[in-house]
Every structure is written in C-alpha cells, then in structure tokens.
C-alpha positions in Angstrom: 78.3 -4.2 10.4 81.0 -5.5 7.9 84.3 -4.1 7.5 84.5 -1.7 4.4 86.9 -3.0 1.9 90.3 -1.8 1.1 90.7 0.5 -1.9 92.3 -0.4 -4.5 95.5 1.0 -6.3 95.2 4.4 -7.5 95.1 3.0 -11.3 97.6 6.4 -12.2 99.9 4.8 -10.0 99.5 1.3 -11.4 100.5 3.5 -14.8 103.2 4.9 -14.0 104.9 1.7 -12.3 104.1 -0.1 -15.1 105.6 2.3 -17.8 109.2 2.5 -15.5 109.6 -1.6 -15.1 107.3 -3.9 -16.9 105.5 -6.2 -14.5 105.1 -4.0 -11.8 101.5 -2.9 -12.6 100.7 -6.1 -12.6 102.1 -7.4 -9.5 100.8 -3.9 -8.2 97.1 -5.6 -9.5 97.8 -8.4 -7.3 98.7 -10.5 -10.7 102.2 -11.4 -9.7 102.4 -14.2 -12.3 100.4 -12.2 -14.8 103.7 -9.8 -14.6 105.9 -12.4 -15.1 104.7 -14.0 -17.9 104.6 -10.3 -19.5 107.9 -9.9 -18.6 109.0 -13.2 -20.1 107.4 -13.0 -23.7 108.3 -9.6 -23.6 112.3 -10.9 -23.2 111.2 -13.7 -25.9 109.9 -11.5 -28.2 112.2 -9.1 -28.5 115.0 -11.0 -28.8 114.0 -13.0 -31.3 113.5 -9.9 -33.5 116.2 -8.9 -32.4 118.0 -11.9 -34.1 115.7 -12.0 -37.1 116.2 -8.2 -38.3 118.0 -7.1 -40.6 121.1 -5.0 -39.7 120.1 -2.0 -41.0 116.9 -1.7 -39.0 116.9 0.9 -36.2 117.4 -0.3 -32.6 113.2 0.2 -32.4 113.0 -1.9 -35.4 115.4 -4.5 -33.8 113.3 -4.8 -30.5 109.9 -4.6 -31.9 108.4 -7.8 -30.4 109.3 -6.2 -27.3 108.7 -3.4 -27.5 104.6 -4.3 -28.7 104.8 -7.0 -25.4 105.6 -3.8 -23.3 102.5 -1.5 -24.3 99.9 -4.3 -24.4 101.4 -4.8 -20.4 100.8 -1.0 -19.6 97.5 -0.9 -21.1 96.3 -4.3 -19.2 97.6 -2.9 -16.0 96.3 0.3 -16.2 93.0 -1.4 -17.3 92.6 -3.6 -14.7 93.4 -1.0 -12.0 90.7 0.9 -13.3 88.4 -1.7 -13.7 88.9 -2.9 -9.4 89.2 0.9 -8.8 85.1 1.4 -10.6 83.7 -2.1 -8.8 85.1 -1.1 -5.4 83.6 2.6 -5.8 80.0 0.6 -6.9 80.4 -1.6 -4.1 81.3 1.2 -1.6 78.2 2.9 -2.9 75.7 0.3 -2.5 77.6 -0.2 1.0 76.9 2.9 1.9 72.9 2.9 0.6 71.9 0.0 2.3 73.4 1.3 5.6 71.4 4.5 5.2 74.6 6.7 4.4 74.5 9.9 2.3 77.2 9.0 -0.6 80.4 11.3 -0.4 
C-alpha cells in the first residue's frame, strides 16, 4: 500500500495570500521563483509608467503596468491552486477505486 499524497493548498487560500502580497500564492504553489519574477516585473512595470505618465493621470493611471502585473499574478495563482487541488482529488479517486474504497 502507498502512502496517499498530501493535499494541496486550499486554492481560496492561495487567493487570498496572493491578493494581500504579491508572490505569495505562488510561493504558496510551490513556484518560489515564479513569485519572484512576478514580483519583479510587477516593480518594473509600474515604475516605468510611473515615469512615463503624464502628471495629470491618477495615481491608478500612474501605476498601471503594475497594477496589470498584479492581477495576471492572482489569477495564475489561484489557477494553478485549483488546477493541483482537481488532479490530486482525480488521483485520490482512482486511489481509492483501485483499492476497492467507496469514494467520500
């Protein structure tokens, strides 16, 4: 009998980590670099709209680049949690049919 495999992140948590610092759903993911390199163009990006716009954009406006960074880095974490969260539940299941356990 194998050991079952650990499950994963709950993805809801992976959200919410990654919507307070950005990164953290990644390295949550097990994607530490992933995070980082996130976390850098997401610096990158918004400051150099932040020196390119003009002075009477809004402070959004100003920080645009990073701002855009930011939200693809929540959806790819959230994504990716659930993605590992559905293949361990299929593999769990198949798991569980081959050993001749009902499915919870």
């Amino acid at each position: 009998m194998t050991q079952p495999a650990r499950a994963p992140i709950n993805p809801r948590l992976v959200l919410a980590s990654a919507m307070v610092l950005p990164g953290t759903g990644q390295v949550l993911n097990g994607q530490p670099v992933r995070g980082l390199v996130f976390l850098f163009f997401m610096l990158l990006l918004g400051g150099f709209t932040l020196k390119t716009a003009a002075p009477d954009v809004s402070l959004i406006g100003k920080f645009a680049g990073g701002i855009f960074v930011y939200a693809i880095a929540i959806y790819d974490a959230y994504k990716t949690a659930r993605i590992r969260t559905e293949v361990w539940r299929h593999r769990d299941r198949q798991q569980q049919a081959t050993q001749g356990v009902a499915p919870e």
